[in-house]
mmCIF file of the N, C-alpha and C atoms, coordinates in Angstrom:
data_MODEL
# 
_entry.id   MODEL 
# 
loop_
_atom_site.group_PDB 
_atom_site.id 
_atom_site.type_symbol 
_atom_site.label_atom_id 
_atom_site.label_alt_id 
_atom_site.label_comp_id 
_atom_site.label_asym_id 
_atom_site.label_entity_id 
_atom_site.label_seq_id 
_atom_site.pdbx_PDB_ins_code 
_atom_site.Cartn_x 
_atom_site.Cartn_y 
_atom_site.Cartn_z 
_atom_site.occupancy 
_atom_site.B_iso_or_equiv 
_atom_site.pdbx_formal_charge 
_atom_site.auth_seq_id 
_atom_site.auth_comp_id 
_atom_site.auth_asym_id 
_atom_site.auth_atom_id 
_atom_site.pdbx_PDB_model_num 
ATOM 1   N N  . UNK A 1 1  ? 85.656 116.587 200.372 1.00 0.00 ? 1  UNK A N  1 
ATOM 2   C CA . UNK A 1 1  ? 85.017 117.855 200.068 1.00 0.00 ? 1  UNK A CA 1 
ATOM 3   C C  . UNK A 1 1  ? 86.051 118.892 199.665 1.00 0.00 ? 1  UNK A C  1 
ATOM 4   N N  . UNK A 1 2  ? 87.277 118.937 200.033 1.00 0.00 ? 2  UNK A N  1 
ATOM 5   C CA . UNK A 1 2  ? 88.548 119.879 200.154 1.00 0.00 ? 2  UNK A CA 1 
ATOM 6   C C  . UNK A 1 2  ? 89.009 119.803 198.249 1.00 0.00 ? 2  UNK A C  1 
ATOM 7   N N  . UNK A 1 3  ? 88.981 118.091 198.228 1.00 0.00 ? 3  UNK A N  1 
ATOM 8   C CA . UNK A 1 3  ? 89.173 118.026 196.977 1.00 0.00 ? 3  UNK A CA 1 
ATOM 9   C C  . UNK A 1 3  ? 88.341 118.789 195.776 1.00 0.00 ? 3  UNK A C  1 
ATOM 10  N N  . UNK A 1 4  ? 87.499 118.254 196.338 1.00 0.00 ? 4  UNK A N  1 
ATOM 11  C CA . UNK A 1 4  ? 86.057 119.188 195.181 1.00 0.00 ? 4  UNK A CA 1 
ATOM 12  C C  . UNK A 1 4  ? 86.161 120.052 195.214 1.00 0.00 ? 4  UNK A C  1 
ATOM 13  N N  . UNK A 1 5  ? 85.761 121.285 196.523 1.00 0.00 ? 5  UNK A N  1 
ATOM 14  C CA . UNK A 1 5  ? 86.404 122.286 196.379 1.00 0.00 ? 5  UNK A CA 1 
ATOM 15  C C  . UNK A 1 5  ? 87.148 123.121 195.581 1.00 0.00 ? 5  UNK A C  1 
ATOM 16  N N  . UNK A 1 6  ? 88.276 122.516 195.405 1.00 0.00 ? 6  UNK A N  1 
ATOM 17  C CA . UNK A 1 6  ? 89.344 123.304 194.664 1.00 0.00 ? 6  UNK A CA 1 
ATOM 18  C C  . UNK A 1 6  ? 89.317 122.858 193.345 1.00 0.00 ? 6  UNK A C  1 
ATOM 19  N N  . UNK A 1 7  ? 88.730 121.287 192.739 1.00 0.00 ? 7  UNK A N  1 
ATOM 20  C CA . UNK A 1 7  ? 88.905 121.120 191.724 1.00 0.00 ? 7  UNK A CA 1 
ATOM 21  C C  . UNK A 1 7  ? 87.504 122.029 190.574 1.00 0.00 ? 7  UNK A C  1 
ATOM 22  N N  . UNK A 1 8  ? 86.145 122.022 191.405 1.00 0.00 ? 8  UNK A N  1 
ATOM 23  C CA . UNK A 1 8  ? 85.425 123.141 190.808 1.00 0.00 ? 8  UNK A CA 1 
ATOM 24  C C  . UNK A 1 8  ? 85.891 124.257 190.868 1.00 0.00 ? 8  UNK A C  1 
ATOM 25  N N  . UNK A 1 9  ? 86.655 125.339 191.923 1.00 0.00 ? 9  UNK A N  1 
ATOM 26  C CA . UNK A 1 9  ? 87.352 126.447 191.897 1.00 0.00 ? 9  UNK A CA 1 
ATOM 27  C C  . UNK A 1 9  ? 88.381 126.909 190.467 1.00 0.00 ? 9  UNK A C  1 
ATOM 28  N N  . UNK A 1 10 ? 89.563 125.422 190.122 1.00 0.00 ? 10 UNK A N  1 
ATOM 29  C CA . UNK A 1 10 ? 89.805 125.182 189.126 1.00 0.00 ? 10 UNK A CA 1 
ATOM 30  C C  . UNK A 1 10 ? 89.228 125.426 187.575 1.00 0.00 ? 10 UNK A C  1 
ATOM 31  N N  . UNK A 1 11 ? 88.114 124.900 187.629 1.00 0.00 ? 11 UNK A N  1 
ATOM 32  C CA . UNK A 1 11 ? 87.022 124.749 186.612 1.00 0.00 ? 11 UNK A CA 1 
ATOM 33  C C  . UNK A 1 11 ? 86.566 126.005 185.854 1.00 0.00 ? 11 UNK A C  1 
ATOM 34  N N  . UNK A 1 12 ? 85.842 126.519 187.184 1.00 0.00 ? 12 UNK A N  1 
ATOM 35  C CA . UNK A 1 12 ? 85.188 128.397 186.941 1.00 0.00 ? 12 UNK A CA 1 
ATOM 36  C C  . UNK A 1 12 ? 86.126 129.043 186.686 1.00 0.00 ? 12 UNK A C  1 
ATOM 37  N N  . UNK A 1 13 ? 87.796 128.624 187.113 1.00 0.00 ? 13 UNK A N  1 
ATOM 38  C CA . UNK A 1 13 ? 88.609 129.701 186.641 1.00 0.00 ? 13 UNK A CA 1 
ATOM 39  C C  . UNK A 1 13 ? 88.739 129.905 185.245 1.00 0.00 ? 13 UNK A C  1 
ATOM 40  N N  . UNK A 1 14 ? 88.503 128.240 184.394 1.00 0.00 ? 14 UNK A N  1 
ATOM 41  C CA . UNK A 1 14 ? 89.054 128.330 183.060 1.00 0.00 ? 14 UNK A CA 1 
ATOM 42  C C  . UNK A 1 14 ? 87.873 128.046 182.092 1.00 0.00 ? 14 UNK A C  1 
ATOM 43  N N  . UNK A 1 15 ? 86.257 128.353 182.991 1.00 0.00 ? 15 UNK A N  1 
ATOM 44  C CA . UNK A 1 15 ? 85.247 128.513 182.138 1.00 0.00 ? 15 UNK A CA 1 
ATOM 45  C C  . UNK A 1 15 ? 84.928 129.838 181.493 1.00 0.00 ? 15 UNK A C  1 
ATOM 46  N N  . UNK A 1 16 ? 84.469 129.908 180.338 1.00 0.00 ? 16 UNK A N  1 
ATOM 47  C CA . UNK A 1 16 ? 84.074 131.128 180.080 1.00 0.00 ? 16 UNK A CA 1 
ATOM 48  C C  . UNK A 1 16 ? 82.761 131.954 180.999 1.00 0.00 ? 16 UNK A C  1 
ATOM 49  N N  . UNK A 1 17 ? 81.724 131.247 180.777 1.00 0.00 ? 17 UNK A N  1 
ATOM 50  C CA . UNK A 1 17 ? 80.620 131.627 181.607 1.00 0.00 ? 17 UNK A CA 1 
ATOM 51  C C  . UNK A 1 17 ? 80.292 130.249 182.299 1.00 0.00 ? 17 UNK A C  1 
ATOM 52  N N  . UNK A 1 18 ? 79.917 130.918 183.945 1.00 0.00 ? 18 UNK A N  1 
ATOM 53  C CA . UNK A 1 18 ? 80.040 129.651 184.795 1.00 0.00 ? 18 UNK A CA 1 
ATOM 54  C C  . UNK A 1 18 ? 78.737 129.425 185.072 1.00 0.00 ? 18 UNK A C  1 
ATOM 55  N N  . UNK A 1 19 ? 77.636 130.193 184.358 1.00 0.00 ? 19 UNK A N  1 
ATOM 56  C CA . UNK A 1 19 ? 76.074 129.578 184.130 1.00 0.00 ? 19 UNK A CA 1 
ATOM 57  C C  . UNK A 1 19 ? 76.039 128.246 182.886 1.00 0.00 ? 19 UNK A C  1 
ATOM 58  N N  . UNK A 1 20 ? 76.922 128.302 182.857 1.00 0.00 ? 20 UNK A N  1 
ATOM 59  C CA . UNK A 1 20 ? 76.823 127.082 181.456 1.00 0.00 ? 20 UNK A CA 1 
ATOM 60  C C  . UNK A 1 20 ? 77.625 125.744 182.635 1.00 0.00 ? 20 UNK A C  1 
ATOM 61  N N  . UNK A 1 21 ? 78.168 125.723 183.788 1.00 0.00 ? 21 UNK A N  1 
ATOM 62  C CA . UNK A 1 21 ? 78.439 124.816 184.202 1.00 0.00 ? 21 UNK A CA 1 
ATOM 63  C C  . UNK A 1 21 ? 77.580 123.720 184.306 1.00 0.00 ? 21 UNK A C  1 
ATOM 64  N N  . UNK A 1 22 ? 78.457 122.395 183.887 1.00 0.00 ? 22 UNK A N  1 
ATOM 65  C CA . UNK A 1 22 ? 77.308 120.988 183.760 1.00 0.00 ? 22 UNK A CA 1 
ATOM 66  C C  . UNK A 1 22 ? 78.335 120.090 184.846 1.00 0.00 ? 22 UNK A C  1 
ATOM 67  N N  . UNK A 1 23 ? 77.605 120.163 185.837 1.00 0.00 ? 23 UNK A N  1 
ATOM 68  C CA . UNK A 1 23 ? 77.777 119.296 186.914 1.00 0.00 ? 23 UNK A CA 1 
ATOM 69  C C  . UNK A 1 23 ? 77.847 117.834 186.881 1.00 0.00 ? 23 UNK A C  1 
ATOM 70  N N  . UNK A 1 24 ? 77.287 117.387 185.811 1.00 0.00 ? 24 UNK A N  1 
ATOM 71  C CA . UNK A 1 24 ? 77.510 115.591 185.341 1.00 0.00 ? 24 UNK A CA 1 
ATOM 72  C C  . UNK A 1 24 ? 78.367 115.863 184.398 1.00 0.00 ? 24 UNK A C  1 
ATOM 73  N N  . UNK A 1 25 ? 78.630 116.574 183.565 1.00 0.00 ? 25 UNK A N  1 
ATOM 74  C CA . UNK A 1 25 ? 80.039 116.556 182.579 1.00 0.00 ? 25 UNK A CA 1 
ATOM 75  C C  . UNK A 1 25 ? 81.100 116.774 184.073 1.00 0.00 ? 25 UNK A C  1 
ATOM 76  N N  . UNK A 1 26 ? 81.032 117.207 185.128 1.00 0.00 ? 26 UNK A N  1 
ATOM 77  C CA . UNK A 1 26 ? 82.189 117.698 185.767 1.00 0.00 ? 26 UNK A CA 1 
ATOM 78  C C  . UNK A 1 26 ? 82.798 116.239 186.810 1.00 0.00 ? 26 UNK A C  1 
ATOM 79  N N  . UNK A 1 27 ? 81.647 115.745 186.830 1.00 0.00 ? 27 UNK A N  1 
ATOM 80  C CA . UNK A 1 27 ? 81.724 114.301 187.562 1.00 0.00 ? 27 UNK A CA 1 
ATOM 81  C C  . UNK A 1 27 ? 82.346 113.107 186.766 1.00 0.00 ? 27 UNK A C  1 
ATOM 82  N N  . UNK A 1 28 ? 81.926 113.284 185.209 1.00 0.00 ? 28 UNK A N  1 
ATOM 83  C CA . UNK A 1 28 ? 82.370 111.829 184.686 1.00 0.00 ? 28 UNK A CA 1 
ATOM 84  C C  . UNK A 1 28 ? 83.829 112.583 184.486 1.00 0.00 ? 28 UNK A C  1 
ATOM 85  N N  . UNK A 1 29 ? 84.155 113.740 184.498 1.00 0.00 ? 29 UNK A N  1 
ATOM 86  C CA . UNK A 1 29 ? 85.664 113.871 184.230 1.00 0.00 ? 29 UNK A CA 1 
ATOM 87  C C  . UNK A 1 29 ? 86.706 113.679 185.401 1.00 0.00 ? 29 UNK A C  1 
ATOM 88  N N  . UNK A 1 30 ? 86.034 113.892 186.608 1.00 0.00 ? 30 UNK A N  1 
ATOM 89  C CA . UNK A 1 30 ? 86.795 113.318 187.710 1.00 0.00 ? 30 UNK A CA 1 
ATOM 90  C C  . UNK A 1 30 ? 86.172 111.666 188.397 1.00 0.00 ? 30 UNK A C  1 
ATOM 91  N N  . UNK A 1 31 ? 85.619 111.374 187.620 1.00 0.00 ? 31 UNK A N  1 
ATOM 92  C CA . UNK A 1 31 ? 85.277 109.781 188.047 1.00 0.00 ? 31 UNK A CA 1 
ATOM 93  C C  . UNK A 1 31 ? 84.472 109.365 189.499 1.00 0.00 ? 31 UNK A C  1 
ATOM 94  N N  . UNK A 1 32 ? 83.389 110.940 189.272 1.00 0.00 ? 32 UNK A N  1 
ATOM 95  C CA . UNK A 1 32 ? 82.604 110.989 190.727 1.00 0.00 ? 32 UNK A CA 1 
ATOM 96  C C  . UNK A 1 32 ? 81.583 110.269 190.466 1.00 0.00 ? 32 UNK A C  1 
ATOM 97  N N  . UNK A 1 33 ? 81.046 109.453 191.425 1.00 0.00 ? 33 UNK A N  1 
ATOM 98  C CA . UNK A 1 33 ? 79.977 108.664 191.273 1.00 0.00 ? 33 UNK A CA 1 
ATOM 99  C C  . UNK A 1 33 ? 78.747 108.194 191.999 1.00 0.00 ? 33 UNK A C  1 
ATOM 100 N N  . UNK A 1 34 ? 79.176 108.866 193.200 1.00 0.00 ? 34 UNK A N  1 
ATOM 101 C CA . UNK A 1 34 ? 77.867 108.611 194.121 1.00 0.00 ? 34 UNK A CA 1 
ATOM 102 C C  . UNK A 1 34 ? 77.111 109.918 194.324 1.00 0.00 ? 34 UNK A C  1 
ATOM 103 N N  . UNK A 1 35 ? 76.128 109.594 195.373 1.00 0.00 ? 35 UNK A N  1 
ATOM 104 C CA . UNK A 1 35 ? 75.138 110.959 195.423 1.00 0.00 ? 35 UNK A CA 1 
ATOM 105 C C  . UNK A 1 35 ? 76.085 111.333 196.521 1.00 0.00 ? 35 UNK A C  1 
ATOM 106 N N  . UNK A 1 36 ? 76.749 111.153 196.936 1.00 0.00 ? 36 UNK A N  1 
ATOM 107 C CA . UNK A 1 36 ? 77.557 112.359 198.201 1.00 0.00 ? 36 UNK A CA 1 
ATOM 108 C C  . UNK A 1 36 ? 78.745 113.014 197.323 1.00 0.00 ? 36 UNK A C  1 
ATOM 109 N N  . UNK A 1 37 ? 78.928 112.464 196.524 1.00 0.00 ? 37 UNK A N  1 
ATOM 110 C CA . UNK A 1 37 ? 79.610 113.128 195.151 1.00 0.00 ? 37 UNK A CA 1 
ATOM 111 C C  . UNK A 1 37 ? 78.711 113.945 194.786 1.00 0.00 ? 37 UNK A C  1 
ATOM 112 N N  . UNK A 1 38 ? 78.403 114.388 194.358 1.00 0.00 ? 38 UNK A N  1 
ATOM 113 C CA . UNK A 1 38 ? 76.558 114.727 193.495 1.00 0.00 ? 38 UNK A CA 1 
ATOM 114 C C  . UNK A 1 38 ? 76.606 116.202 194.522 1.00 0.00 ? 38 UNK A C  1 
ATOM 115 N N  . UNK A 1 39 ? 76.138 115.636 195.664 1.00 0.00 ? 39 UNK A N  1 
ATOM 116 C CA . UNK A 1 39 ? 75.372 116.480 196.663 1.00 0.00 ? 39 UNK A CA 1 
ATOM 117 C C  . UNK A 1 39 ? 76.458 117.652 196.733 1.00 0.00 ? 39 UNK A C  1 
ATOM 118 N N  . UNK A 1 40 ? 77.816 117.238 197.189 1.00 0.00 ? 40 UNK A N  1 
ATOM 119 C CA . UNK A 1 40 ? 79.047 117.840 197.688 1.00 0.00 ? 40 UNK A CA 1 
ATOM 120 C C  . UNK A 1 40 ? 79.240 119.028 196.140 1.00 0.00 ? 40 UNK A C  1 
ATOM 121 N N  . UNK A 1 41 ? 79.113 118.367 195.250 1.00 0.00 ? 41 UNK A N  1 
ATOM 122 C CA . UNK A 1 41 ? 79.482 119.584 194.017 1.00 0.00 ? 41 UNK A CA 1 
ATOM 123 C C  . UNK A 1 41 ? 78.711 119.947 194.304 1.00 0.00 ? 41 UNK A C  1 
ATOM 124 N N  . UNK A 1 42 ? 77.375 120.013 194.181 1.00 0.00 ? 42 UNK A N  1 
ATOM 125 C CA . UNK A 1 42 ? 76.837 120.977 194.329 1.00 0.00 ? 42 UNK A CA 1 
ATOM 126 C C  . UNK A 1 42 ? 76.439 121.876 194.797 1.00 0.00 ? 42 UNK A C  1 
ATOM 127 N N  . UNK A 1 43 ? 76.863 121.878 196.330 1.00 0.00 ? 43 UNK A N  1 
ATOM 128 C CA . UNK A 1 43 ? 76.981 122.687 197.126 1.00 0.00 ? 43 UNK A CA 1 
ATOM 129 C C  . UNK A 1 43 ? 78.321 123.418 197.092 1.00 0.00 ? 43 UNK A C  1 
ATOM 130 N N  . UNK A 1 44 ? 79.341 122.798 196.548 1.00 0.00 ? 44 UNK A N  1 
ATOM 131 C CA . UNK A 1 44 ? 80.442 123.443 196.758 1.00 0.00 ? 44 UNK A CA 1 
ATOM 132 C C  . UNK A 1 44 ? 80.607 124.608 195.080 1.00 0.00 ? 44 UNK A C  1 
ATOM 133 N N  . UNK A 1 45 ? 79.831 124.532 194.266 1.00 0.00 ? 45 UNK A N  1 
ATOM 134 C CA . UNK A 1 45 ? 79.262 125.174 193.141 1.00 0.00 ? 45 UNK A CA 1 
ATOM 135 C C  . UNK A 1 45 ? 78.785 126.291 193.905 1.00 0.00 ? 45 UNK A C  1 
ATOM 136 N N  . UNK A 1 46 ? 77.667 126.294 194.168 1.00 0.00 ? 46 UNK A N  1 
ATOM 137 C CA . UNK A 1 46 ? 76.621 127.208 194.943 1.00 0.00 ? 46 UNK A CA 1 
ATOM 138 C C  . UNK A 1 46 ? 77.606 128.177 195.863 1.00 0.00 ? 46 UNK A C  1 
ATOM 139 N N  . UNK A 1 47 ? 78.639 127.349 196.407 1.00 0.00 ? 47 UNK A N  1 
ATOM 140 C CA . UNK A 1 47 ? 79.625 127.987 197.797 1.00 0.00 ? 47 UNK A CA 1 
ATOM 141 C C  . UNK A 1 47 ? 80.233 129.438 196.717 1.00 0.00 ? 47 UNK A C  1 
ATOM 142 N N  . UNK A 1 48 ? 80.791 128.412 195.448 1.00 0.00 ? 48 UNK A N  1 
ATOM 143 C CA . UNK A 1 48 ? 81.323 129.876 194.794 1.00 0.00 ? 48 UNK A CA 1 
ATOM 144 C C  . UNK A 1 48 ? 80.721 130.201 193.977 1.00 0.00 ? 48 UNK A C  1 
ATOM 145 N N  . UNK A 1 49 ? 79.993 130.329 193.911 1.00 0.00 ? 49 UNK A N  1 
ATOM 146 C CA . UNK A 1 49 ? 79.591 131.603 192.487 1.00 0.00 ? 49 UNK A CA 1 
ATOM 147 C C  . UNK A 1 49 ? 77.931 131.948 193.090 1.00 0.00 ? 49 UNK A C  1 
ATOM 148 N N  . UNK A 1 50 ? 77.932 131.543 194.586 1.00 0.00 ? 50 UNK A N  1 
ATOM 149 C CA . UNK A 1 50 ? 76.756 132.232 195.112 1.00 0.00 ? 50 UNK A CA 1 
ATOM 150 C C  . UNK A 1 50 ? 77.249 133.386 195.957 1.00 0.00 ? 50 UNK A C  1 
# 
């Protein structure tokens, strides 16, 4: 989770607008693949930019 974390933190820093974030483009680029992958971005999405 620590990983994810920081690697979406990463992400939003060098997106333009972080309503355009695509959570399956963000997975096949780090080679995430299960639903606890899945689940974990997306909560850790929600963590920052909620």
């Amino acid at each position: 989770r620590n990983m994810i974390h920081h690697l979406l933190k990463e992400e939003l820093e060098i997106a333009e607008d972080h309503t355009q974030f695509n959570y399956l483009v963000f997975m096949e680029k780090y080679k995430l693949k299960t639903i606890a992958d899945e689940t974990m971005v997306k909560e850790e999405y929600l963590n920052l930019v909620g």
